[in-house]
MARRO-108715 format. One line per field, with one value per residue: x, y, z of N, C-alpha, C in turn; chain; residue number from 0. Coordinates in Angstrom, 2 decimals, always signed. Example, Ala and Ser with C-alpha at 12.3 -4.5 7.8 and 13.67 -1.06 7.14 Angstrom:
% MARRO-108715
n_u	+13.19 +12.85
n_v	-5.69 -2.25
n_w	+7.80 +7.08
ca_u	+12.30 +13.67
ca_v	-4.50 -1.06
ca_w	+7.80 +7.14
c_u	+13.20 +12.90
c_v	-3.30 +0.03
c_w	+7.80 +7.87
ch	A A
i	0 1
//
This chain:
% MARRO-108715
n_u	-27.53 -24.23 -21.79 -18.98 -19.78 -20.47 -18.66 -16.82 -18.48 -18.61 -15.32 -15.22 -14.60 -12.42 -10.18 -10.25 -9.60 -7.08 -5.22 -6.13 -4.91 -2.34 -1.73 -2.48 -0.06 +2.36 +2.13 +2.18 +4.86 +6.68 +6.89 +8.23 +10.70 +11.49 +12.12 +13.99 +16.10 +16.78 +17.28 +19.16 +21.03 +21.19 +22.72 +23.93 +23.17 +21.10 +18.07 +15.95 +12.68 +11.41 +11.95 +11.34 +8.70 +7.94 +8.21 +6.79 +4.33 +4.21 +4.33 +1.35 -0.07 +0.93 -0.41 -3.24 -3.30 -3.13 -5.31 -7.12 -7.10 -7.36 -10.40 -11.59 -10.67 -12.59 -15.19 -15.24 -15.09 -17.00 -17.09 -18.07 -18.27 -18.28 -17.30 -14.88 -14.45 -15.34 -17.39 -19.83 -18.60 -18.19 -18.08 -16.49 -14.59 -13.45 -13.37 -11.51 -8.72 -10.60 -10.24 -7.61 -6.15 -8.69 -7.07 -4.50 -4.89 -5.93 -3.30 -1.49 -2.97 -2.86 +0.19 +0.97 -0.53 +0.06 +2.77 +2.48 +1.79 +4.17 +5.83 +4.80 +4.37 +6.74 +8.57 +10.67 +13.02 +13.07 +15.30 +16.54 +17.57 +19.51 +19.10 +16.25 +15.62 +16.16 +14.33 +11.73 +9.53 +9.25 +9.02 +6.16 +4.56 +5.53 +4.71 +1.76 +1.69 +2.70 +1.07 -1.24 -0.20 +0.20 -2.65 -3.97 -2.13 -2.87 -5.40 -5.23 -3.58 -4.59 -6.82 -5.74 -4.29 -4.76 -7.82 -8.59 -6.63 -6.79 -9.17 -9.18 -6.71 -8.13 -10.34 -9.24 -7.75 -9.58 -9.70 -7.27 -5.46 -5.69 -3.33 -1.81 -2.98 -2.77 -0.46 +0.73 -0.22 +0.67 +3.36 +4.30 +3.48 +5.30 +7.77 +7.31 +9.07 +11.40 +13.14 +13.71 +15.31 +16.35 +15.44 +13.29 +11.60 +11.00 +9.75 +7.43 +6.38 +4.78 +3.69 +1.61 +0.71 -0.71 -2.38 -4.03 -5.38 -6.78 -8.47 -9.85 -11.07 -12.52 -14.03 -14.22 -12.82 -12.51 -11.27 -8.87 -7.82 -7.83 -6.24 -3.89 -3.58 -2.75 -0.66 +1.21 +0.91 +2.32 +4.97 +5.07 +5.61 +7.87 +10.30 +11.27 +11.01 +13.05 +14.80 +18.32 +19.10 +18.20 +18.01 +18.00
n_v	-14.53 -13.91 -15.92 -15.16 -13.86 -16.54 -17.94 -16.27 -17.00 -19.80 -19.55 -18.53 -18.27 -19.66 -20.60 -18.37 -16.18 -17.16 -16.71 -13.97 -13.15 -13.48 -12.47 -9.17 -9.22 -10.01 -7.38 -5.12 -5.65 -5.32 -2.40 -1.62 -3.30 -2.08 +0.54 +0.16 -0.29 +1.70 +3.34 +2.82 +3.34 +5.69 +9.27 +11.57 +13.90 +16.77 +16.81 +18.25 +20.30 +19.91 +17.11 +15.46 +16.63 +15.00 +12.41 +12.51 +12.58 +9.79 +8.09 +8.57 +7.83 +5.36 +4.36 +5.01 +3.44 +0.67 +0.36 +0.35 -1.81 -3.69 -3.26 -3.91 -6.71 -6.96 -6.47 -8.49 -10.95 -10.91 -9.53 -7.02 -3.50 -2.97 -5.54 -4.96 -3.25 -0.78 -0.06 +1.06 +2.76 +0.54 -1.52 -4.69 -6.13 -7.21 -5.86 -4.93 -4.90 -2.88 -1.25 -0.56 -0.42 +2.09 +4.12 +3.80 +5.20 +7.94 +8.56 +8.56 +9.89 +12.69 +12.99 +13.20 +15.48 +17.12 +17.10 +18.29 +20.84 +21.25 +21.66 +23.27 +26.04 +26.46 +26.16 +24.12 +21.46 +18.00 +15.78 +13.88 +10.97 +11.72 +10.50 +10.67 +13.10 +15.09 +14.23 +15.30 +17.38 +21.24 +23.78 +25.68 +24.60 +21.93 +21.08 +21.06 +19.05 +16.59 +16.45 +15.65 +12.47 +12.09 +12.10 +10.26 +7.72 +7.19 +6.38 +4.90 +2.54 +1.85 +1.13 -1.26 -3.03 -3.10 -3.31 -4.78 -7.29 -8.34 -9.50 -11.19 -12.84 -13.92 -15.54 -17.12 -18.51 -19.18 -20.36 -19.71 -18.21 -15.24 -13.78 -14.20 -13.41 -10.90 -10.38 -11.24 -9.02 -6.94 -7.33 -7.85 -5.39 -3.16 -4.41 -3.54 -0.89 -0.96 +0.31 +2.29 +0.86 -0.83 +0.04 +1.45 -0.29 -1.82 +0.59 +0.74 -1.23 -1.96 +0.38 -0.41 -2.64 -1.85 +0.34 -1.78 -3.44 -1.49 -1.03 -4.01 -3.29 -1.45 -2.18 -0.58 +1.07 +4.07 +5.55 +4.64 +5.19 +8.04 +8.45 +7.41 +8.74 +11.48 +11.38 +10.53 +13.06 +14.53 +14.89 +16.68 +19.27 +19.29 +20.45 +23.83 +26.55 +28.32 +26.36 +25.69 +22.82 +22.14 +22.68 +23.33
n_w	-27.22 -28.36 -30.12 -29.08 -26.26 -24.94 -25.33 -22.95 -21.16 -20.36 -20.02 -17.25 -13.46 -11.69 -13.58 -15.50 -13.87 -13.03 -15.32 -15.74 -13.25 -14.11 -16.25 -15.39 -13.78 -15.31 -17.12 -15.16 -14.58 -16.66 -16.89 -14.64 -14.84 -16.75 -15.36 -13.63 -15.14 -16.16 -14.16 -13.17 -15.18 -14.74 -14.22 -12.04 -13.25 -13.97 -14.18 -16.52 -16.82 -18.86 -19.53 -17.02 -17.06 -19.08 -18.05 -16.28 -17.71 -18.68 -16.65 -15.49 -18.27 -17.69 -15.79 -15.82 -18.13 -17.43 -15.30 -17.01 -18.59 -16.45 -16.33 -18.64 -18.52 -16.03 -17.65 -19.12 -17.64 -16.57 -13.72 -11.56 -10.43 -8.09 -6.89 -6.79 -5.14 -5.42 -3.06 -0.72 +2.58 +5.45 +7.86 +8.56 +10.35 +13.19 +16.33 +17.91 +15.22 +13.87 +15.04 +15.92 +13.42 +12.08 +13.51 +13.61 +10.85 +11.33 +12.39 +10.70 +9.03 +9.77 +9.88 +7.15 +6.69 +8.60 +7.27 +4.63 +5.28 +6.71 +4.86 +2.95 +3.89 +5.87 +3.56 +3.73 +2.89 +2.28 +3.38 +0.85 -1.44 -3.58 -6.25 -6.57 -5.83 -7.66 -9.32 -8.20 -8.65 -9.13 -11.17 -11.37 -13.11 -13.15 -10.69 -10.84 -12.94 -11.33 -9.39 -10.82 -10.83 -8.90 -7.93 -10.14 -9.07 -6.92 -7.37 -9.33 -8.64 -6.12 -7.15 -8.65 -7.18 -4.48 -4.64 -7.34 -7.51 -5.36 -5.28 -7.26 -5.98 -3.83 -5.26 -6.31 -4.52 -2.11 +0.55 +1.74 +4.04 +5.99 +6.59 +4.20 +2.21 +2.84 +2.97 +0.27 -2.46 -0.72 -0.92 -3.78 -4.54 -3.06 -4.29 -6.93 -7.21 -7.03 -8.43 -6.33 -4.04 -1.93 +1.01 -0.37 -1.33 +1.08 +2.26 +1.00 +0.46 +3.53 +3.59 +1.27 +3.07 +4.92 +3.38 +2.43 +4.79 +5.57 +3.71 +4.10 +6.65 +5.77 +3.86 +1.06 -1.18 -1.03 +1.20 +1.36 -1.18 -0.75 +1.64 +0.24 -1.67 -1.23 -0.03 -1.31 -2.90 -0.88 -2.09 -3.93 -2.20 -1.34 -2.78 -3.64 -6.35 -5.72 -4.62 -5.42 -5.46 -7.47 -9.59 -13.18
ca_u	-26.12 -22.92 -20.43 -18.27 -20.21 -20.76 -17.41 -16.50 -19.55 -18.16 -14.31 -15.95 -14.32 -10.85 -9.07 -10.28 -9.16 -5.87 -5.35 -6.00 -3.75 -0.61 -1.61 -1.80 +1.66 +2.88 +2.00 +2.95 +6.55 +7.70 +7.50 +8.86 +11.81 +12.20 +12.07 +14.68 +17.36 +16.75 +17.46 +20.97 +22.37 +21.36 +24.10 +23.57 +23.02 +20.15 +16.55 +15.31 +11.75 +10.77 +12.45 +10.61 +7.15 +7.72 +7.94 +5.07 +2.94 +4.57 +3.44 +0.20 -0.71 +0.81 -1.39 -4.51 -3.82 -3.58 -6.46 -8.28 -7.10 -8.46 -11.91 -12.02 -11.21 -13.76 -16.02 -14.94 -15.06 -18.39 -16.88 -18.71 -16.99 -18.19 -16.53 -13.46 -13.58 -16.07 -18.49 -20.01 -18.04 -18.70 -16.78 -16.84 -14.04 -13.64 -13.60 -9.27 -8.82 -11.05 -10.17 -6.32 -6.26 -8.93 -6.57 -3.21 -5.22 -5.86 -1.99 -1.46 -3.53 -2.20 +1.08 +0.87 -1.31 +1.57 +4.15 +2.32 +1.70 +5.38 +6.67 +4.55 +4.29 +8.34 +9.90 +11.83 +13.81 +13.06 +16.45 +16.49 +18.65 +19.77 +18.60 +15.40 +15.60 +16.28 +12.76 +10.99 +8.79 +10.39 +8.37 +4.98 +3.92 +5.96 +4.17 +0.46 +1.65 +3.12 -0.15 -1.86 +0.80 -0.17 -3.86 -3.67 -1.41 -3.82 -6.65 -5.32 -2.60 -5.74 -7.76 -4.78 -3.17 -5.81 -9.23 -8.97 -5.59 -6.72 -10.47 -8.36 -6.25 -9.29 -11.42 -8.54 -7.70 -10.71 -9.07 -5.90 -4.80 -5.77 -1.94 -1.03 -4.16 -2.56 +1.12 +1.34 -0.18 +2.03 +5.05 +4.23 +3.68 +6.79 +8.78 +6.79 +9.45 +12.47 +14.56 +13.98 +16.48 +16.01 +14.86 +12.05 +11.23 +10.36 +8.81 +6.13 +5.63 +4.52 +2.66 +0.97 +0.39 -1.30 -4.04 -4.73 -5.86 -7.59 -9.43 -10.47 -11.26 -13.65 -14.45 -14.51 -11.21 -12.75 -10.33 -7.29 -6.89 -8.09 -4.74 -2.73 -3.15 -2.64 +0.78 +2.31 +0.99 +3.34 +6.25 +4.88 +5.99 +9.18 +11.41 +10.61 +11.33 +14.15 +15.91 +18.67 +19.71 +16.41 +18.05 +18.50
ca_v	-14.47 -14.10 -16.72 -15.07 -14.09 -17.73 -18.61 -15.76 -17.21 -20.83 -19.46 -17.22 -19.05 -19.70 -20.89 -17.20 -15.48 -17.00 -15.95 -12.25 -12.62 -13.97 -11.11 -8.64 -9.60 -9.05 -5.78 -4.93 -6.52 -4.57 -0.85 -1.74 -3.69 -1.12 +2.11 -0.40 -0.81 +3.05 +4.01 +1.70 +4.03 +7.37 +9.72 +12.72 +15.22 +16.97 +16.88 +19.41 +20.38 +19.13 +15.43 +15.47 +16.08 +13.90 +11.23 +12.35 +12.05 +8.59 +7.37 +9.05 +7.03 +3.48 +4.03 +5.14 +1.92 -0.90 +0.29 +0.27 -3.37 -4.13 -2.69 -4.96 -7.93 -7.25 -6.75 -9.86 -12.18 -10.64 -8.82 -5.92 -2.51 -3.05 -6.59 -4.75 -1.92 +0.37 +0.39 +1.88 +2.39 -0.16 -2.45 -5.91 -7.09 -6.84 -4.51 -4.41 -4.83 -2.46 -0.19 -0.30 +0.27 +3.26 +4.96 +4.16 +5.67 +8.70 +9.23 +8.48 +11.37 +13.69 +12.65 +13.48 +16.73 +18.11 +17.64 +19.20 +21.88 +22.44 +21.99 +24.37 +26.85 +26.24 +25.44 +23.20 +20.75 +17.11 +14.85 +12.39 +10.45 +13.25 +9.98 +10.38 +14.53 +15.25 +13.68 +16.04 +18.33 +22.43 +24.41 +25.62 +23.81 +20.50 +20.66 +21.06 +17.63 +15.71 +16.36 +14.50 +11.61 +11.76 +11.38 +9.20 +6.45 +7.35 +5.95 +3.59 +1.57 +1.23 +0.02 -2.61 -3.64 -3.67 -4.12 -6.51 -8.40 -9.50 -10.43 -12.45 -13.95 -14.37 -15.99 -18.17 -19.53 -18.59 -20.52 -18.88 -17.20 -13.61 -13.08 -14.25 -12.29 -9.42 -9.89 -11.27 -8.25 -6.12 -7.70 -7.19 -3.95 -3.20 -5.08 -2.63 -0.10 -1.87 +1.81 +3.00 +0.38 -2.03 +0.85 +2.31 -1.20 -1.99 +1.15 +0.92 -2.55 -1.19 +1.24 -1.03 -3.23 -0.92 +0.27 -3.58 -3.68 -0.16 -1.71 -4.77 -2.80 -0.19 -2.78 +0.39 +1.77 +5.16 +6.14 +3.90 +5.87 +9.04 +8.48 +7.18 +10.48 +12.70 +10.79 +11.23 +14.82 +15.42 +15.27 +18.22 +20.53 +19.03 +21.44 +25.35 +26.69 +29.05 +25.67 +25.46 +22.02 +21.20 +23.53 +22.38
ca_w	-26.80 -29.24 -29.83 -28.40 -25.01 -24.82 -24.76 -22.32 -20.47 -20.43 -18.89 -16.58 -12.80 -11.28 -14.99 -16.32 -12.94 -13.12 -16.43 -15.08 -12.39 -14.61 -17.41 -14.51 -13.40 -16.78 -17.50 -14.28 -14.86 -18.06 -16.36 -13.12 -15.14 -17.19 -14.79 -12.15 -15.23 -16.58 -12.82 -13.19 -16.16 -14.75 -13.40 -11.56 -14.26 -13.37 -15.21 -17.12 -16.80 -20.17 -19.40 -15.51 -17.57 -19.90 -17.14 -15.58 -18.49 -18.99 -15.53 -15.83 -18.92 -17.88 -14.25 -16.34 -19.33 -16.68 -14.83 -18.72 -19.04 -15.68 -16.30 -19.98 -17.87 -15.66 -18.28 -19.87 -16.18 -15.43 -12.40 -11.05 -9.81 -6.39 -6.54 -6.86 -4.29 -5.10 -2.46 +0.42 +3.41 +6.00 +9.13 +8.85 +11.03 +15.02 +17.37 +17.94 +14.31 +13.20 +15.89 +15.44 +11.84 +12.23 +14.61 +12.45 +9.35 +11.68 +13.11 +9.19 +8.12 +10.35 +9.71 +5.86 +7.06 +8.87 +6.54 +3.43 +5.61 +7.14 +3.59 +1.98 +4.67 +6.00 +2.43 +3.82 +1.78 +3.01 +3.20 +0.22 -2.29 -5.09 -7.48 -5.86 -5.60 -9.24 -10.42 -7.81 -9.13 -8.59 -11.08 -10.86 -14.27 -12.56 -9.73 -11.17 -13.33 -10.78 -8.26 -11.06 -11.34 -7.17 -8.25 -10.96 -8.15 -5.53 -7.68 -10.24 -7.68 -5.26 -8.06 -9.35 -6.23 -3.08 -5.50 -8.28 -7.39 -3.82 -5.84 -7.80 -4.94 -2.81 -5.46 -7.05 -2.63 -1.13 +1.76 +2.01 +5.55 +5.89 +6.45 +2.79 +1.38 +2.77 +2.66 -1.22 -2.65 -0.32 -1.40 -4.75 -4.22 -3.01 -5.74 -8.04 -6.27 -7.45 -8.55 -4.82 -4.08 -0.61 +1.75 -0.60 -1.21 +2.28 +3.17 +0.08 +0.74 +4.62 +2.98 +0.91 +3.74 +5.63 +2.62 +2.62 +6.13 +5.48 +2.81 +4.28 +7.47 +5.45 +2.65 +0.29 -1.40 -1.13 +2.14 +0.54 -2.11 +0.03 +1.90 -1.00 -2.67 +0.22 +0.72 -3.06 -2.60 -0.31 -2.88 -4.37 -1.68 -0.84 -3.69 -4.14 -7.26 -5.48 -4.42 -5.84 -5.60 -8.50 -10.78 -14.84
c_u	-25.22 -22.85 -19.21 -18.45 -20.06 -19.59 -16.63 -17.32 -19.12 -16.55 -14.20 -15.24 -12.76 -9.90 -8.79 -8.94 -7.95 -4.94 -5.31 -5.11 -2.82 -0.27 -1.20 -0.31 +2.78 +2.93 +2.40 +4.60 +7.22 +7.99 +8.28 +10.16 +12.72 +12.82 +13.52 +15.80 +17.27 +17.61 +19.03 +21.62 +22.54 +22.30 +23.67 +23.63 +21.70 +19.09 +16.01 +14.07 +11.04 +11.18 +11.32 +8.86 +6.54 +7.36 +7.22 +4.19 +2.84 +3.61 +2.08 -0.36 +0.07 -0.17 -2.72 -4.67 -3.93 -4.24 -7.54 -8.35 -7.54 -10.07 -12.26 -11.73 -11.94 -14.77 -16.05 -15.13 -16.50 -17.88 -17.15 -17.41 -17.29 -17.74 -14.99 -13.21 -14.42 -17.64 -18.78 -19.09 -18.64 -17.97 -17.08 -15.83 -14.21 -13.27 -11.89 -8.71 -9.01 -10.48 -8.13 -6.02 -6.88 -7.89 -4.82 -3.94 -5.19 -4.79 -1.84 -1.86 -2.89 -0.90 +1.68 +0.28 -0.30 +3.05 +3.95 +2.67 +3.25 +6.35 +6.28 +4.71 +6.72 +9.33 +11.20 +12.24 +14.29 +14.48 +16.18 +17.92 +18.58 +19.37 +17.19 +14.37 +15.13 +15.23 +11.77 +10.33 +9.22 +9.19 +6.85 +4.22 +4.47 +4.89 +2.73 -0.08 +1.53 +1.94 -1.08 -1.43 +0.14 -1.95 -4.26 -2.97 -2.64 -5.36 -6.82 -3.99 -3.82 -6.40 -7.10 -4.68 -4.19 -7.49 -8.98 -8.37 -6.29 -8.21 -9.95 -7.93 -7.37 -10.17 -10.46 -8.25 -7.99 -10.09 -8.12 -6.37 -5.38 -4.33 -1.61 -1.70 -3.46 -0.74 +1.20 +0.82 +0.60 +2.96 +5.38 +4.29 +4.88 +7.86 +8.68 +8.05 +10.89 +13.67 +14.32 +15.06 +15.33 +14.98 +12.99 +11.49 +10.00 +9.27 +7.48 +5.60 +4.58 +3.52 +1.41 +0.08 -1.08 -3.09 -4.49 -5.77 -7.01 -8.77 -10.36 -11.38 -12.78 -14.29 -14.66 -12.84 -11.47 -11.72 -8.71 -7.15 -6.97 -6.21 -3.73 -2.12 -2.51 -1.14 +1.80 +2.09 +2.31 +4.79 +6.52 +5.67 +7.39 +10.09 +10.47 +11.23 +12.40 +15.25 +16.98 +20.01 +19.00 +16.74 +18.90 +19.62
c_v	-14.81 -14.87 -16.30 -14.52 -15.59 -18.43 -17.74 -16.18 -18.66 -20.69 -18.76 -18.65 -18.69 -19.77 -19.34 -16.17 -16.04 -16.59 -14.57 -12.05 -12.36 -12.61 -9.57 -8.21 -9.59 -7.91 -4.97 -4.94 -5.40 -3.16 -0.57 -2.47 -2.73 +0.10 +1.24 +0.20 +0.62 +3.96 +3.62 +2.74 +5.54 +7.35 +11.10 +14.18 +15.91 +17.01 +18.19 +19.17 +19.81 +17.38 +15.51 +15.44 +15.43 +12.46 +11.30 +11.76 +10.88 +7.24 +7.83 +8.07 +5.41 +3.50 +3.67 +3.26 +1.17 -1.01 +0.07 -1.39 -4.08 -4.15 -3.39 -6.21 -8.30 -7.23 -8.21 -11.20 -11.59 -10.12 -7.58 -4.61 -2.58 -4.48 -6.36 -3.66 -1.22 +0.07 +1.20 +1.48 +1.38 -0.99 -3.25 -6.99 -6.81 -5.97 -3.89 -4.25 -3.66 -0.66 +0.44 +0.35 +1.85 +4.45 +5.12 +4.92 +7.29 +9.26 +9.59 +10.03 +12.71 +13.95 +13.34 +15.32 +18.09 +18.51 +18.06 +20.78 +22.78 +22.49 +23.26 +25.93 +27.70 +26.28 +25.07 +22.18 +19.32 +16.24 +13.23 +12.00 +11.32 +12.51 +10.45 +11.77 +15.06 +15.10 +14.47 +17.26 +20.29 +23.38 +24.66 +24.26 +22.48 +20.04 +20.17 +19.44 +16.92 +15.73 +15.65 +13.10 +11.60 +11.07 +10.20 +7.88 +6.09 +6.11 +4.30 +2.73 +1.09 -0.06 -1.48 -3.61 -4.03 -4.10 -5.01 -7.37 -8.62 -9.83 -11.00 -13.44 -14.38 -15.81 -17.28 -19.32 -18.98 -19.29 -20.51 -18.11 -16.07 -12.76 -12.94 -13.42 -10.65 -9.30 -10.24 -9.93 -6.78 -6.47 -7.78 -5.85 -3.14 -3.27 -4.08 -1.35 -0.06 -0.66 +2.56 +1.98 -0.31 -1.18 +1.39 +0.85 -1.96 -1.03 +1.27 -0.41 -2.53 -0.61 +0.63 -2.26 -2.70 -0.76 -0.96 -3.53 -2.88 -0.59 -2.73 -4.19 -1.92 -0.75 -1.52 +0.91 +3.18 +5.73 +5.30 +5.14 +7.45 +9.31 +8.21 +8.34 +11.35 +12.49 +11.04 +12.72 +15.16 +15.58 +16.56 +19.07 +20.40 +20.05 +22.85 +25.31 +27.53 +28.32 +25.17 +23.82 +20.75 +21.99 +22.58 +23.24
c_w	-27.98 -29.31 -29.00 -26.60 -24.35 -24.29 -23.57 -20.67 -19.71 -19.64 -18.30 -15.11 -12.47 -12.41 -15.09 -14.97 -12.88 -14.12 -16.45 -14.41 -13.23 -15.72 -16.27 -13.95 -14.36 -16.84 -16.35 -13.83 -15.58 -17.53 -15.49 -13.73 -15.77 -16.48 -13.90 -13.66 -16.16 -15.48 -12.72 -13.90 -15.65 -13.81 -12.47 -11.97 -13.99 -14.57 -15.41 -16.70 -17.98 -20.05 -18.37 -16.44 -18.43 -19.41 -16.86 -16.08 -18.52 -18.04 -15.26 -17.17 -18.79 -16.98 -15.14 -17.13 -18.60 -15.95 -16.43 -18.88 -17.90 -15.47 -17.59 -19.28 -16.82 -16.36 -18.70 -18.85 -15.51 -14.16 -12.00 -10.37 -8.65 -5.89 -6.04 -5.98 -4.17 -4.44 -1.38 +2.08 +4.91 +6.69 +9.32 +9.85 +12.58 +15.17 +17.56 +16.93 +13.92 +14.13 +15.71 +14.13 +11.76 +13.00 +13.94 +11.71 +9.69 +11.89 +11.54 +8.40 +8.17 +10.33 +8.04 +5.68 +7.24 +8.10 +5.19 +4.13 +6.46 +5.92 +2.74 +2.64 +4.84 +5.00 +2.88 +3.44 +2.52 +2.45 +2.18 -0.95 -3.12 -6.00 -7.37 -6.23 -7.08 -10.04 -9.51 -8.40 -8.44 -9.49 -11.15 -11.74 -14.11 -11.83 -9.96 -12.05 -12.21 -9.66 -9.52 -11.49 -10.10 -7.63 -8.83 -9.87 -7.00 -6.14 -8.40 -9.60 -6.74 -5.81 -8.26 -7.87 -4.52 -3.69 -6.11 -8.20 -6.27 -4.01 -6.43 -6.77 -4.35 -3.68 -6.51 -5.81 -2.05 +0.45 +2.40 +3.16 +5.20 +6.12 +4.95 +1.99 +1.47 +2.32 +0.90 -2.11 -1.92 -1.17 -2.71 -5.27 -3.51 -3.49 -6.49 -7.70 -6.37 -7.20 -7.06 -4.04 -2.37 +0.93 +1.01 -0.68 -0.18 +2.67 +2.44 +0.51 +2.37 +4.52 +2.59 +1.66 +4.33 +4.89 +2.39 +3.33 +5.95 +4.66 +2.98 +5.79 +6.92 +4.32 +1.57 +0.19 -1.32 +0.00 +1.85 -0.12 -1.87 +0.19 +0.83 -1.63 -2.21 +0.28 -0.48 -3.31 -2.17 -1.20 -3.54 -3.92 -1.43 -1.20 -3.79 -5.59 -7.05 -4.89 -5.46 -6.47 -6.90 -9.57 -11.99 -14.85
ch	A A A A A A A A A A A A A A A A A A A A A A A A A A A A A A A A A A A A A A A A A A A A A A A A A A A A A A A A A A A A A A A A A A A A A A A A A A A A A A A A A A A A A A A A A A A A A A A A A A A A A A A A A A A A A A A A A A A A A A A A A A A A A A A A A A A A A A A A A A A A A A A A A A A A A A A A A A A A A A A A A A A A A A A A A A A A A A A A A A A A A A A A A A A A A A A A A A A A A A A A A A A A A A A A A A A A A A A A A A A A A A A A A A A A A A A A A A A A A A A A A A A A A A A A
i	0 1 2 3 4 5 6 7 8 9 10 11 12 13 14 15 16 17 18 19 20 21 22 23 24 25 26 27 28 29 30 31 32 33 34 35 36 37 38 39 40 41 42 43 44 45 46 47 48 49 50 51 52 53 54 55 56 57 58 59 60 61 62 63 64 65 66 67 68 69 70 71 72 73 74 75 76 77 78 79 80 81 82 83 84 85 86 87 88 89 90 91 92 93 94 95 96 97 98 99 100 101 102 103 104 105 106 107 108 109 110 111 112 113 114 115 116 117 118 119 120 121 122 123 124 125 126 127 128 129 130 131 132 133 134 135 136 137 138 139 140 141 142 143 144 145 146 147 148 149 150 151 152 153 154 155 156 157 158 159 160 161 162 163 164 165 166 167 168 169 170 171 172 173 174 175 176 177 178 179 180 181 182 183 184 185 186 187 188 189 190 191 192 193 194 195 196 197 198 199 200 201 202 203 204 205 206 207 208 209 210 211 212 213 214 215 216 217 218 219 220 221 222 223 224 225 226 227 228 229 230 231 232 233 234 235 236 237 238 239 240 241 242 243 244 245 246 247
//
C-alpha cells in the first residue's frame, strides 16, 4: 500500500464524507449562482441558435464534470457504484408506501407519455414564461442537442442528488428521520432551480421529492432517471421550427 492510499485509508468514515458533502455543495453552488444572476441581466431579445447550443453544451459538460468528481471521490472514500444507486431493482419498504409511489410513478409516466405525444403529434405550443421559451430548443440540430442535455440530467442529477448525496446524508446521520433524508436533498434540489424563480423552484423541488421516494422505493436509480429523462424530453417538443414566437 502507497502513502498515499494509506492516508486515504486512515480518512476513509464520517470526517471524509463530510468533506464530500461540503465540496459537493460547492460545486454545486457556483453554476446555480451563476445561471440565477445571468438570468437577472437577460432581456427578451431572443437566442440565436448558435448562443442556445452553446448553452447546451455548457450544461452538458458541468452535468457530465460533477458526476466525474463524484466518481474520484468515490474512488478516493472506497465507495462502491452500487452504494450509490446502481443496483438491481428491488422493494424494500411496505406495502402502502411501496404501493403509492409505484402507482404515482405510473400516472407520472403516462403523464409525460401523453404530452410528448400531443406535442409532437398536435404541435402545440405549451404556455410558459418567454424567459423560459427563448432557451427552448426550435431547430432540428437544437433539438437533437437539447435531448442530450435531457439525458445527460436524467443520468447525472440522479447520480448527484438521489445516489451519492443521500449516501452521504445517510452515512454522516444514520439516525436522521426518513422525512429529512428525503426532504434536505429535495430542497436542495430545488434551490439548484434558482433562475426558474419561486414557482419552478417548488415544482422541481416536488419533482425531486418524488425520485427520492422512487429511489428508496426501487433501491435502484435505474427507473429515477428512467423518468427524469422522459420528463426533460418533453421540452423538446414543446417549439416547432415553424413557431414563430422561437424565431432569431
Amino acid at each position: 500500500m502507497t502513502e498515499l492510499q494509506e492516508i486515504f485509508t486512515q480518512a476513509r468514515g464520517i470526517p471524509m464524507y463530510v468533506v464530500f458533502l461540503s465540496l459537493l455543495l460547492i460545486l454545486f453552488a457556483v453554476p446555480v449562482v451563476k445561471e440565477f444572476l445571468e438570468t437577472r441581466k437577460q432581456d427578451d431579445t431572443p437566442v440565436s441558435e448558435k448562443e442556445k447550443c452553446k448553452g447546451y453544451l455548457q450544461s452538458i459538460g458541468i452535468l457530465w464534470g460533477m458526476v466525474l468528481v463524484v466518481f474520484i471521490m468515490c474512488f478516493i472514500g472506497g465507495i462502491s457504484l452500487e452504494e450509490i444507486g446502481f443496483r438491481k431493482i428491488s422493494f424494500n419498504y411496505g406495502f402502502w408506501f411501496n404501493t403509492v409511489t409505484l402507482v404515482a410513478s405510473g400516472l407520472f409516466l403516462a403523464y409525460v407519455l401523453y404530452g410528448i405525444i400531443s406535442l409532437f403529434i398536435k404541435k402545440e405550443t405549451a404556455k410558459m414564461p418567454s424567459s423560459v421559451m427563448k432557451y427552448l430548443p426550435r431547430t432540428k440540430k437544437e433539438k437533437w442537442l437539447f435531448s442530450t442535455v435531457a439525458l445527460s440530467a436524467g443520468v447525472c442529477e440522479e447520480i448527484i442528488f438521489r445516489g451519492f448525496m443521500l449516501f452521504l446524508i445517510i452515512a454522516i446521520f444514520p439516525d436522521m428521520p426518513i422525512y429529512l433524508v428525503i426532504l434536505i436533498p429535495t430542497a436542495i434540489f430545488g434551490i439548484g432551480h434558482l433562475y426558474q424563480g419561486l414557482k419552478g423552484i417548488m415544482g422541481t423541488a416536488l419533482l425531486g421529492g418524488f425520485f427520492i421516494c422512487l429511489y428508496l422505493v426501487t433501491d435502484s436509480l435505474i427507473i429515477p432517471i428512467l423518468l427524469h429523462f422522459l420528463n426533460d424530453l418533453l421540452a423538446t417538443f414543446v417549439l416547432s421550427e415553424e413557431d414563430e414566437s422561437a424565431i432569431d
